[in-house]
Residue frames as a rotation matrix with the C-alpha (Angstrom) as fourth column:
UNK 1
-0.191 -0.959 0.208 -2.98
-0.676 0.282 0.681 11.37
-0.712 -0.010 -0.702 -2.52
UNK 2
0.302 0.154 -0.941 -2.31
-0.904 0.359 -0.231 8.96
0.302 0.921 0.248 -5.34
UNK 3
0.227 -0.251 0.941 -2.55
-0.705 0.624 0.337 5.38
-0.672 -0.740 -0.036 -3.86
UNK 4
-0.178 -0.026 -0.984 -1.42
-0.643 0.760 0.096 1.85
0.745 0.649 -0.152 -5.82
UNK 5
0.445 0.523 0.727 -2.98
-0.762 0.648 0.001 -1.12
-0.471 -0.554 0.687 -4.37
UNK 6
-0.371 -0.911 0.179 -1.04
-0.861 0.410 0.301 -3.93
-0.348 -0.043 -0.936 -4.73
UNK 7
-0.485 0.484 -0.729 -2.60
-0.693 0.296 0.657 -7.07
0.534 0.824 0.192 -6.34
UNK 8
-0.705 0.282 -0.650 -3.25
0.378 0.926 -0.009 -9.12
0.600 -0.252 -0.760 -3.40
UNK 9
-0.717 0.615 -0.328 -5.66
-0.027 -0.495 -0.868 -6.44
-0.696 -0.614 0.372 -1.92
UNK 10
0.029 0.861 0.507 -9.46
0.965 0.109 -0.240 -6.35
-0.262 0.496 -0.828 -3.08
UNK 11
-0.504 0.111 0.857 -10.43
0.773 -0.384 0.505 -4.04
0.385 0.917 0.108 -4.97
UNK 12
0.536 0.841 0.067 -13.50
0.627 -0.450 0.636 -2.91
0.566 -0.299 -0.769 -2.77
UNK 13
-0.244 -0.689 -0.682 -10.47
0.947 -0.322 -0.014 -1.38
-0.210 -0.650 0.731 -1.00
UNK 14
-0.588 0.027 0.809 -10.87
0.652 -0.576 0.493 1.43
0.479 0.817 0.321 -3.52
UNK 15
-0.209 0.841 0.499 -14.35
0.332 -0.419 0.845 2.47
0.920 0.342 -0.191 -2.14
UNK 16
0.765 0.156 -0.625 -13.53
0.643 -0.118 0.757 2.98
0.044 -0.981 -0.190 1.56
UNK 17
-0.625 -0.761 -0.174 -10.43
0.701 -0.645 0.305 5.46
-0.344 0.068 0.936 0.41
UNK 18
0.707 0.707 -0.024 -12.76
0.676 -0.685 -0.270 8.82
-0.207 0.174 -0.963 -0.17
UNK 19
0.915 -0.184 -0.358 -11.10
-0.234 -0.967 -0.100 11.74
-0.328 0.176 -0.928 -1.44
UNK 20
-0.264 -0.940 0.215 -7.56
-0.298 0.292 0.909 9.53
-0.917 0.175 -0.357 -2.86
UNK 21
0.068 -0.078 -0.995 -6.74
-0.995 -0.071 -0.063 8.62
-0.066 0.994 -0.082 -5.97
UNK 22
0.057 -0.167 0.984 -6.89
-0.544 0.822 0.171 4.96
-0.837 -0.545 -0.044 -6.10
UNK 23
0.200 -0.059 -0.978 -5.47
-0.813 0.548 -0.199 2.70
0.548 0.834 0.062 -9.09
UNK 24
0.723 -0.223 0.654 -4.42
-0.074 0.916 0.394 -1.27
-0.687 -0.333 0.646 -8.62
UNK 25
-0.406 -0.809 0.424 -1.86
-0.477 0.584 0.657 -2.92
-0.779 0.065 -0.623 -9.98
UNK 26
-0.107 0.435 0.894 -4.14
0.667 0.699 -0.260 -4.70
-0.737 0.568 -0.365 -12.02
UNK 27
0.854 0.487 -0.184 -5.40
0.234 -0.675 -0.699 -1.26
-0.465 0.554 -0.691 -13.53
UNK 28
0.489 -0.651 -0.580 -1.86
-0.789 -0.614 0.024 -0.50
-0.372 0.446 -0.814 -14.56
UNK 29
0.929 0.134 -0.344 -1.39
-0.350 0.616 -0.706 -3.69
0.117 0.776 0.619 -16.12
UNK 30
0.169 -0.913 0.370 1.22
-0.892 -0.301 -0.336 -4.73
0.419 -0.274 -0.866 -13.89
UNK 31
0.607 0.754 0.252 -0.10
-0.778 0.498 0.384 -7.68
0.164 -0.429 0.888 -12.71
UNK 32
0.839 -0.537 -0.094 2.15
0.545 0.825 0.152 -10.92
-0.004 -0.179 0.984 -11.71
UNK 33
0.370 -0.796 0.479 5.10
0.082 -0.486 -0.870 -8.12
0.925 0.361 -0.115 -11.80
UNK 34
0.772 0.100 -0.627 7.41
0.554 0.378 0.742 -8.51
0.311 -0.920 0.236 -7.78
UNK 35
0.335 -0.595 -0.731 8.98
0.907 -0.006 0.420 -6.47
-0.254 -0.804 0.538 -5.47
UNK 36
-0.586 -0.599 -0.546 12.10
0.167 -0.749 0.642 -4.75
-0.793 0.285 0.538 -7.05
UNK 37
-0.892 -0.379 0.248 11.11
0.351 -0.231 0.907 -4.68
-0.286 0.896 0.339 -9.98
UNK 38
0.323 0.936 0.141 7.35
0.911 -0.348 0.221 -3.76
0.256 0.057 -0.965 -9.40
UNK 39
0.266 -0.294 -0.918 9.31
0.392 -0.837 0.382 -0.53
-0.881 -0.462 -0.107 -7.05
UNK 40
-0.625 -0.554 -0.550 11.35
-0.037 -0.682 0.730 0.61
-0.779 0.477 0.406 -9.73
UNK 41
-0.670 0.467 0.577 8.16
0.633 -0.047 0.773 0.70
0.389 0.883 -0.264 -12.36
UNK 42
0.358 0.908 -0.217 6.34
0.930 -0.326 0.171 2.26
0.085 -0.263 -0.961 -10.15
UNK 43
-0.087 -0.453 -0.887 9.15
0.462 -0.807 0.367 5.13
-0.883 -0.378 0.280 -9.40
UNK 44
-0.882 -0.449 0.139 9.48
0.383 -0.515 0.767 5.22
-0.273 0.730 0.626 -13.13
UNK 45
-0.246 0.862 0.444 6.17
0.853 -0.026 0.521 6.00
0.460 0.507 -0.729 -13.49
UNK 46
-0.927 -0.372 -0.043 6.05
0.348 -0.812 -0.469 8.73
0.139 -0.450 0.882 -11.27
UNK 47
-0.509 0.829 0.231 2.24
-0.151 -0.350 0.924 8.33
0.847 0.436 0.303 -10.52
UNK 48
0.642 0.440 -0.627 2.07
0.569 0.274 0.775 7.49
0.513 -0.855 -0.074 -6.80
UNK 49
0.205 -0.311 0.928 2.48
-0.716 -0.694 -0.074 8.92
0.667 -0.650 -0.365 -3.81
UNK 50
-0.184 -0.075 0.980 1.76
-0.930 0.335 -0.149 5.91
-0.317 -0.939 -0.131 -1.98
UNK 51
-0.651 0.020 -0.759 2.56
-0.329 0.893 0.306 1.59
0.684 0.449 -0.575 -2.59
UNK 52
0.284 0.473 0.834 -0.37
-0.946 0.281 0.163 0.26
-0.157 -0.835 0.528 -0.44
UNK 53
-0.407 -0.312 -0.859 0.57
-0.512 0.856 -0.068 -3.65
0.756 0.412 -0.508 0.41
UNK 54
0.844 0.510 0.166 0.20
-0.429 0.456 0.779 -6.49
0.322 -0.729 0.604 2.74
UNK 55
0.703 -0.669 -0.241 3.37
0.346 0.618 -0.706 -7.79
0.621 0.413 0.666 2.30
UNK 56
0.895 -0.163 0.416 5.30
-0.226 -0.968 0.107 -7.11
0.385 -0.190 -0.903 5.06
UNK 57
0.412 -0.899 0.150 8.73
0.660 0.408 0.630 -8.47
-0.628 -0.161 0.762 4.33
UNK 58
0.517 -0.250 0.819 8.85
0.695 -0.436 -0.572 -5.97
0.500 0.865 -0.051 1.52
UNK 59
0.723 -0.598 0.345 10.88
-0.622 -0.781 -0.052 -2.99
0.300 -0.177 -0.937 3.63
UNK 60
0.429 -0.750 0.504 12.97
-0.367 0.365 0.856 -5.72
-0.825 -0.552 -0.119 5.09
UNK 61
0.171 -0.776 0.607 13.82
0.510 0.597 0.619 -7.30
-0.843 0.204 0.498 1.99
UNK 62
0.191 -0.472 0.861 14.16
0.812 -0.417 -0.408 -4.55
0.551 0.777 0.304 -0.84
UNK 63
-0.625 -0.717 -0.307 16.00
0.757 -0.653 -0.016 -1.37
-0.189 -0.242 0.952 -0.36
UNK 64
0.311 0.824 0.474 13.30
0.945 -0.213 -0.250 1.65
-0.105 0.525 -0.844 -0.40
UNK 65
0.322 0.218 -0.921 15.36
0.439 -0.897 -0.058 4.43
-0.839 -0.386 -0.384 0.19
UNK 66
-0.789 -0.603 0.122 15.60
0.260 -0.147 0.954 6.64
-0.557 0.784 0.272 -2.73
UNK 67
-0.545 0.801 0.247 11.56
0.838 0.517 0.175 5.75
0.012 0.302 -0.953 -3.78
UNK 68
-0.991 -0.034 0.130 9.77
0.044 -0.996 0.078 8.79
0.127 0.083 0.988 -4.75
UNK 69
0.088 0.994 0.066 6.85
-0.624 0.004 0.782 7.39
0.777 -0.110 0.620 -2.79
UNK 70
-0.632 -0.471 0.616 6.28
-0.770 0.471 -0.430 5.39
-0.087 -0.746 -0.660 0.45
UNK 71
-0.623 0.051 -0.781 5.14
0.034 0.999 0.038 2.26
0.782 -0.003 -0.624 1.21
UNK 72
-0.255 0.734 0.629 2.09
-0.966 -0.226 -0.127 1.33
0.049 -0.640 0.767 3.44
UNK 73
-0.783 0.194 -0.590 2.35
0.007 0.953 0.304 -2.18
0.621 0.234 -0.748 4.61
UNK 74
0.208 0.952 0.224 -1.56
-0.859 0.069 0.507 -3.12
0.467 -0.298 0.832 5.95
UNK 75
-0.769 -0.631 -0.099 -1.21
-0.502 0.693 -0.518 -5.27
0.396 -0.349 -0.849 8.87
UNK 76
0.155 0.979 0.135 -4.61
-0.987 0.149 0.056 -7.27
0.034 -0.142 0.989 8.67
UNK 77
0.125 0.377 0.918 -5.90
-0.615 0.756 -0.226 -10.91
-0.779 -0.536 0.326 9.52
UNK 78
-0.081 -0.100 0.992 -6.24
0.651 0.748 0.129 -12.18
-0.755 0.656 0.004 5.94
UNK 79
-0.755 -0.585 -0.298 -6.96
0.236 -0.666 0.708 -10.54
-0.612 0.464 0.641 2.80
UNK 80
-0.573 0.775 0.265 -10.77
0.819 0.542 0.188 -10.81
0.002 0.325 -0.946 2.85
UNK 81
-0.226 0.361 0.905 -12.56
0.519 -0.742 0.425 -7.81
0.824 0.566 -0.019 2.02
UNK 82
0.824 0.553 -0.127 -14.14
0.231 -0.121 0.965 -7.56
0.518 -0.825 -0.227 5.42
UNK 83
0.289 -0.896 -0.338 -10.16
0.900 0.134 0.415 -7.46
-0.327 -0.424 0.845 6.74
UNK 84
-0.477 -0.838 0.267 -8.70
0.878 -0.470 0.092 -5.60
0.048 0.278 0.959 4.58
UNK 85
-0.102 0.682 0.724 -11.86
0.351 -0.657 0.668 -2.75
0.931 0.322 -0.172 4.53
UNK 86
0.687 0.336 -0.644 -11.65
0.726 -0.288 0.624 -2.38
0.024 -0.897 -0.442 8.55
UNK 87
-0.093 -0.922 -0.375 -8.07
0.839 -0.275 0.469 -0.98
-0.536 -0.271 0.800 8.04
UNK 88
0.298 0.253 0.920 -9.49
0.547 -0.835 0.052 2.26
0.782 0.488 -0.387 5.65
UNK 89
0.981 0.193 0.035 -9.76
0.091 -0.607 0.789 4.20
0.173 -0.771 -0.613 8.68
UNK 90
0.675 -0.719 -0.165 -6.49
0.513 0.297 0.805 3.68
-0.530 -0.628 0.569 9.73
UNK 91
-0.402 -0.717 0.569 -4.84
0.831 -0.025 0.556 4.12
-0.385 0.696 0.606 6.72
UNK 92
0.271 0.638 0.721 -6.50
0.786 -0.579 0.218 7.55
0.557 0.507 -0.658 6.18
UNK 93
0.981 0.141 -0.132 -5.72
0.192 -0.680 0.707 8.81
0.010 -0.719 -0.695 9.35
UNK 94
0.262 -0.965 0.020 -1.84
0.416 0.131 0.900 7.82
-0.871 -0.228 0.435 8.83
UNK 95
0.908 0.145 0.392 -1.92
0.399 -0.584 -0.707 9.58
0.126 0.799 -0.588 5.07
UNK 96
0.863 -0.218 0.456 -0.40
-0.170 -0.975 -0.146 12.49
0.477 0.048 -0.878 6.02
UNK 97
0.524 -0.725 0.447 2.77
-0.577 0.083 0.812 10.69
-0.626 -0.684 -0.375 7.86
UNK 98
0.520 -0.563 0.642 4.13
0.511 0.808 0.294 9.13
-0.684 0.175 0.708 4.44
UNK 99
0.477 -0.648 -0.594 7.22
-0.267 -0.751 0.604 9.43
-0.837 -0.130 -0.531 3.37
UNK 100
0.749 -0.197 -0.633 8.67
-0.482 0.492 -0.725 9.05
0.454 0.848 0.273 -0.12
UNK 101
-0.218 -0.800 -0.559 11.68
-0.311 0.600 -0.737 6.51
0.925 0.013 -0.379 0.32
UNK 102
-0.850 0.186 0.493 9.94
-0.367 0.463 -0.807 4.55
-0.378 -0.867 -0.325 4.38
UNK 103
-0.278 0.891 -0.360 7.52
0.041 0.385 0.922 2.62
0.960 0.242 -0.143 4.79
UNK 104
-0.648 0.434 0.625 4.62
-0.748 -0.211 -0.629 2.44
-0.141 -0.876 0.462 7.56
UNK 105
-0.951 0.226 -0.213 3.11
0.308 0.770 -0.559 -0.03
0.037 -0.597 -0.801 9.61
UNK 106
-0.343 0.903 0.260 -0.82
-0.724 -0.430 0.539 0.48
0.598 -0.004 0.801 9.15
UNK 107
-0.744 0.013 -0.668 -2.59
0.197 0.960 -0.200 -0.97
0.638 -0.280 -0.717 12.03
UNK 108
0.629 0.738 0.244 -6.23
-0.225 -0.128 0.966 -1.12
0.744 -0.662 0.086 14.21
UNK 109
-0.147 -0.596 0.789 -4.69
-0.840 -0.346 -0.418 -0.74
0.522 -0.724 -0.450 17.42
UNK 110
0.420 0.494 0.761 -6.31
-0.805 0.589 0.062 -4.05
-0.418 -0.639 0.646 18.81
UNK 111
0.860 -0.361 -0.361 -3.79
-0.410 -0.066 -0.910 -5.38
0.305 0.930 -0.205 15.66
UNK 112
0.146 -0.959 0.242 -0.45
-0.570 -0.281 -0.772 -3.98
0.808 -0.025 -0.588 16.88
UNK 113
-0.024 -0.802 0.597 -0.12
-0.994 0.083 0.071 -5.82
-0.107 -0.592 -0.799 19.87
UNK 114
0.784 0.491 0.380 -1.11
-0.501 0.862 -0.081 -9.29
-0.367 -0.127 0.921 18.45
């Protein structure tokens, strides 16, 4: 799959996604760019399958159906490498359950019920 990493995720994310495409935000030179208007560059771009984020007011507060890609909001502790790198696993195994216009909850199960 073709992932975008959002700008407030490390990078090292990258190297714990095996077999995905993986670009950043940064790499597409999108940087300081929010929300709507990050969605609707990314649709126009037509180069993801999947928005990876942390942000998880973003399904509640923009409109995704329609989005010719889904949305993966990472539900992690902080946004320290060591955080955001436990959730790989997770977010590998859940791959195959996004949908273009939803988003998913990505969570270590010891996570979800905090």
């Amino acid at each position: 799959m073709r992932l975008l990493l959002d700008e407030c995720l490390p990078v090292e994310l990258a190297a714990h996604l095996p077999g995905q495409a993986v670009h950043t935000v940064r790499d597409m030179g999108w940087l300081g760019v929010y929300s709507g208007r990050l969605l609707k560059i990314i649709s126009e771009s037509a180069a993801f399958d999947v928005f990876v984020t942390v942000d998880k007011n973003l399904p509640h507060q923009q409109n995704l159906r329609g989005l010719p890609f889904a949305v993966a909001v990472l539900r992690v502790r902080s946004t320290r490498v060591p955080d955001v790198v436990a959730q790989a696993p997770e977010l590998l195994r859940r791959l195959p359950e996004a949908q273009p216009g939803e988003a998913m909850v990505v969570a270590l199960p010891e996570s979800a019920h905090s």
